[in-house]
N, C-alpha and C positions, 0 to 999 in steps of 0.2 A: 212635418208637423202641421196642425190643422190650422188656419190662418195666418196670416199677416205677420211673423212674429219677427220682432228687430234684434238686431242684434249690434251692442257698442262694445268698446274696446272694457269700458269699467265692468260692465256686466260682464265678459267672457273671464276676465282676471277676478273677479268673484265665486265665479260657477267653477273656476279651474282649481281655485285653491280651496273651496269646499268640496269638492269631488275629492284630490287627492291627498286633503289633509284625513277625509273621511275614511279613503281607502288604508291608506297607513298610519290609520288609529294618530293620527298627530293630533294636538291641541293647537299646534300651527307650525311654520317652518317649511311652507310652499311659496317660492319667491314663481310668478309668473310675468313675464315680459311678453306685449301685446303690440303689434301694429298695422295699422292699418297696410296692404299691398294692392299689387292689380292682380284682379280676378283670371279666374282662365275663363275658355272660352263655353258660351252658357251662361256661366255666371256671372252677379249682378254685382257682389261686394265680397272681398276677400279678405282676409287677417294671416300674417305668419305669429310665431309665439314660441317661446322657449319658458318652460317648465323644467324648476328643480327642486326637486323634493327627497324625502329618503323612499329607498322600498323596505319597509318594515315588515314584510310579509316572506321574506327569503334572503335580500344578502345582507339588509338591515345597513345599504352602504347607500350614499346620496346619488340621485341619479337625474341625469338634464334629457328631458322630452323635445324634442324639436318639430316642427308641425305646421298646416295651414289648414285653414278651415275658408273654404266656397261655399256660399250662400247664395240662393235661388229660388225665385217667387214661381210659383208654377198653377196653372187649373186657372189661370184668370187673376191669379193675385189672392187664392182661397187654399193656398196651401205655402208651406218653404220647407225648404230641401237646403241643410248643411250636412256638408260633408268633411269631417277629418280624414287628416294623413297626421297620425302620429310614427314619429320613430326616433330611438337614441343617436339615429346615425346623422352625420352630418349632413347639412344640406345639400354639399357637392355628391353625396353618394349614390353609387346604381341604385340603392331603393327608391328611392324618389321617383324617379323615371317609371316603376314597375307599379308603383301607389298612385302617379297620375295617370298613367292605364288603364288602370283600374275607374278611377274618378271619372276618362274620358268616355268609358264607355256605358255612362248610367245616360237615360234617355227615362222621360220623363212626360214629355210630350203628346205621348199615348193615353 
């Protein structure tokens, strides 16, 4: 994203429950839970968060998001770089391991 852009816990729990109340045509009924964690490495500020919302687009059955979002100042402090890992699975699960692999291997720095 092109500058300096901040990111707090009120605002992500805003942007989350307007993103998927939007996506599944809700008029509301997105509970979001936000907190602050420690960053990985690279990054500057970190959040986990669990989203539950319905999918109205297919099973029409309620469904919990699990997730962290790293945030990272880059170019001098003239750019940020967040990145999700969303997934329904648990936090102890092999995907997480295969989604911070992925997260480890963005380089930026170039």
């Amino acid at each position: 994203m092109d500058g300096n852009v901040k990111f707090t816990k009120e605002q992500l729990i805003n942007d989350f429950k307007a993103y998927y109340n939007g996506l599944g045509n809700l008029s509301n009924g997105t509970v979001v839970t936000i907190e602050k964690t420690t960053p990985a490495a690279k990054f500057q500020h970190a959040f986990t968060f669990v989203t539950q919302t319905t999918d109205n687009l297919y099973t029409h059955k309620s469904i919990t998001l699990n997730g962290t979002i790293n945030i990272a100042k880059c170019n001098g402090g003239n750019n940020t770089i967040a990145f999700f890992e969303i997934s329904p699975k648990a936090m102890n699960d092999d995907i997480w391991k295969a989604l911070d692999a992925v997260r480890d291997s963005i380089s930026w720095d170039k």
